[in-house]
C-alpha positions in Angstrom: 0.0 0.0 0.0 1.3 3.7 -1.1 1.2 5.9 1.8 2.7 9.9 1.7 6.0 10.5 4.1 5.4 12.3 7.3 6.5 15.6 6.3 4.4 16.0 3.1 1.3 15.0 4.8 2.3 17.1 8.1 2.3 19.7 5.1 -1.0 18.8 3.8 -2.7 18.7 6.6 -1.5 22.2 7.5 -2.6 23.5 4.3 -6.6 21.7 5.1 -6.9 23.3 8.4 -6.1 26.5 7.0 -8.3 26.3 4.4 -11.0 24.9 7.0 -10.5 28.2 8.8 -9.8 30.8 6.5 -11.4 29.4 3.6 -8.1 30.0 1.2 -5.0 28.9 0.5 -2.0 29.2 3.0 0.6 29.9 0.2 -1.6 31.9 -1.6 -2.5 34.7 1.4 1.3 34.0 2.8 2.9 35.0 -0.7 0.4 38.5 -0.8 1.3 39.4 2.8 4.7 39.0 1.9 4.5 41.3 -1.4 2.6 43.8 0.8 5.6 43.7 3.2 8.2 43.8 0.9 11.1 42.6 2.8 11.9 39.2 2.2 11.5 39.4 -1.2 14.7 38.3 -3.4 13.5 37.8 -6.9 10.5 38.0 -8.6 8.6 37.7 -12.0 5.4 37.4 -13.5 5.1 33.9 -12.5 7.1 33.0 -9.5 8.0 34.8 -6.1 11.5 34.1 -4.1 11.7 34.8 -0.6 13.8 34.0 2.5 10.6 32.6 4.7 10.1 34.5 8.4 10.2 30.0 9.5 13.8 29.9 7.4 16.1 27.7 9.4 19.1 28.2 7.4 20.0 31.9 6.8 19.9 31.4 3.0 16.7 29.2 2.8 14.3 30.3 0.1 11.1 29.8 -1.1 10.2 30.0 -4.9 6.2 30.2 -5.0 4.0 29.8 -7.9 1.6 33.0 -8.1 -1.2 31.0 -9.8 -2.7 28.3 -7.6 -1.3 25.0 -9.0 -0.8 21.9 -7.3 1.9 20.0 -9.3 4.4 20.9 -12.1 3.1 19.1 -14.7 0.5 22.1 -14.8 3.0 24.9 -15.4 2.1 26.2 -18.7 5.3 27.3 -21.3 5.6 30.8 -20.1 5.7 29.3 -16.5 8.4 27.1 -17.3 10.7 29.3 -18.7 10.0 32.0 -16.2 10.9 29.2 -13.5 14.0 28.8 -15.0 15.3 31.9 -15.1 14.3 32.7 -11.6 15.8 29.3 -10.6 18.8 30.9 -12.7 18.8 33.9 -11.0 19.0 32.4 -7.5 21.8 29.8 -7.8 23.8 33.1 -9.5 22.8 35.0 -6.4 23.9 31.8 -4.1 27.4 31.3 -6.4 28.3 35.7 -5.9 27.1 35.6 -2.3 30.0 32.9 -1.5 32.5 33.5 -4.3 32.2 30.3 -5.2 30.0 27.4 -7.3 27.7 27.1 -4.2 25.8 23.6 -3.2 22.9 23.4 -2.4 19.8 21.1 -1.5 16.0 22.0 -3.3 13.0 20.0 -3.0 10.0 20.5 -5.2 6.5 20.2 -3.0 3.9 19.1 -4.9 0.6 17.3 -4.9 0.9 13.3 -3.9 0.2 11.0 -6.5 -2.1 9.0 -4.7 -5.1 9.6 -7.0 -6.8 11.5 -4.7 -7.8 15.4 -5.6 -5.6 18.2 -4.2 -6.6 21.4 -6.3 -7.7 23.0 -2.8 -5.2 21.8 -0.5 -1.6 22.0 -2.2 0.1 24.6 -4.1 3.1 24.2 -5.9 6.4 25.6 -4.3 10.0 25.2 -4.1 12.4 25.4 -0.8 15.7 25.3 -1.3 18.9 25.6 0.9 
């Protein structure tokens, strides 16, 4: 039997309740406060938002969310794509100037599960990187 890891479903779940009591998306009302605000912003474009997250662990920890509500990246139209490119472009530049040097890092992509199960409402498509 398929079953999601811990993490993504801690995630999920997160993302229900706050719909449950706000009636919107988490990502979606986080990523407009944070425009409002204006000062975690890094980079962003017509399709994508980068910012270090006020929950950052890691003092270069960002978060590249999609500004249309999507769940997975199979639904990123063309223009999407190659606007996530060049923001994911821009930020490993950024990482490689801040430390003089061909910087590593770790990204994971949070998407829906593939469980067959429906999460237009409860998931929206972001990246966190490190």
């Amino acid at each position: 039997m398929e079953q999601i890891p811990q993490e993504p479903m801690a995630e999920l779940k997160s993302f229900q309740e706050y719909r449950d009591l706000k009636g919107s998306c988490l990502l979606c009302d986080y990523m407009k406060t944070e425009q409002r605000a204006k000062e975690r912003i890094i980079v962003e474009n017509e399709d994508f938002i980068c910012l270090v997250p006020f929950w950052a662990v890691w003092p270069y920890e960002t978060i590249l969310i999609s500004k249309r509500h999507l769940t997975h990246l199979l639904e990123l139209n063309n223009r999407e794509l190659s606007n996530l490119a060049d923001i994911m472009r821009i930020i490993t530049c950024r990482y490689d100037n801040l430390f003089e040097t061909s910087f590593p890092y770790s990204m994971g992509i949070h998407q829906a599960p593939t469980d067959g199960k429906n999460y237009t409402q409860n998931c929206h498509f972001h990246i966190v990187s490190q």
